[in-house]
N, C-alpha and C positions, 0 to 999 in steps of 0.2 A: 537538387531542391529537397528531394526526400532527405537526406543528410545532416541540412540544415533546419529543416522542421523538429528534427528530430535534437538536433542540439538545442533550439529553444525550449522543447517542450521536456528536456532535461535540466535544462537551466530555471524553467519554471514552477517548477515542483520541489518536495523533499526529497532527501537520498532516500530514504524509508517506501516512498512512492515507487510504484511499477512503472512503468513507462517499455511501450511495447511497441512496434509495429505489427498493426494486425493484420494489414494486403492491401498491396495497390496504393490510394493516399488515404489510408484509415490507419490512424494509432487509438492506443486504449489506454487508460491510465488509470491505474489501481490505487485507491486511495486509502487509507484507515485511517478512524480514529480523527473526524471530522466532526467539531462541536457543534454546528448550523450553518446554515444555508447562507449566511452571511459572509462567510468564508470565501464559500465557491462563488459568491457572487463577485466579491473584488476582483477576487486567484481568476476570472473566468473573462471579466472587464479586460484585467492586464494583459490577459493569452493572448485576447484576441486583435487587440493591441502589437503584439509584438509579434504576432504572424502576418500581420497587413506586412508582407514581404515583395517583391520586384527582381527577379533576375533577368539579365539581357546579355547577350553574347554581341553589340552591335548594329542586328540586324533583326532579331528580334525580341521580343521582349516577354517574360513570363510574372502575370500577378498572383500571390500565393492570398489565399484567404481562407479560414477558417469557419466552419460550421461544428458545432458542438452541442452532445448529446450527454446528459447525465441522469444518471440513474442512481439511484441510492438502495443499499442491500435489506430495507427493513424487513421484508418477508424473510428473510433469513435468520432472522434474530426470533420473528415470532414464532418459526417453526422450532426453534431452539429451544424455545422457553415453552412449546407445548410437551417436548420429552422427545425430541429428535424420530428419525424413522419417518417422517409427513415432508410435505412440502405445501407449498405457498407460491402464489401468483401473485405480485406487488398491481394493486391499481392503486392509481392516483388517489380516488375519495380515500384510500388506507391511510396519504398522508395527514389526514386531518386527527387522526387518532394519537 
């Protein structure tokens, strides 16, 4: 199962894109260079789309489904643009800025 997750969730991204397993059934996926949020909304529609998965041996039967977390790096970029050496805690009201 983990195998096959892991092949869609390569099959659904770019080569450029990380794609990780991070433990147990948690993968991570590294993205750059993402114009808006419009993007991830489609790219995230389809994932979850193509992870409504089903394996059965017979006798029993296993449903795979997908919950998804995204985060976006902007405090990273604003500690960048202060002269590096600080850090940054992204909250949410930061994305209205």
């Amino acid at each position: 199962v983990l195998i096959e997750v892991g092949r869609v969730l390569k099959n659904h991204f770019r080569e450029t894109d990380i794609v990780s397993r991070f433990g147990g059934d948690e993968f991570v996926v590294l993205m750059k260079d993402i114009k808006n949020a419009d993007v991830l909304d489609i790219l995230m529609k389809r994932l979850l789309d193509a992870l409504n998965l089903e394996f059965g041996d017979g006798e029993r039967v296993i449903n795979v489904r997908a919950s998804i977390g995204i985060a976006l790096t902007k405090a990273l970029y604003q500690v960048k643009n202060q002269g590096k050496n600080n850090y940054a805690i992204y909250q949410a009201e930061d994305n209205n800025s």
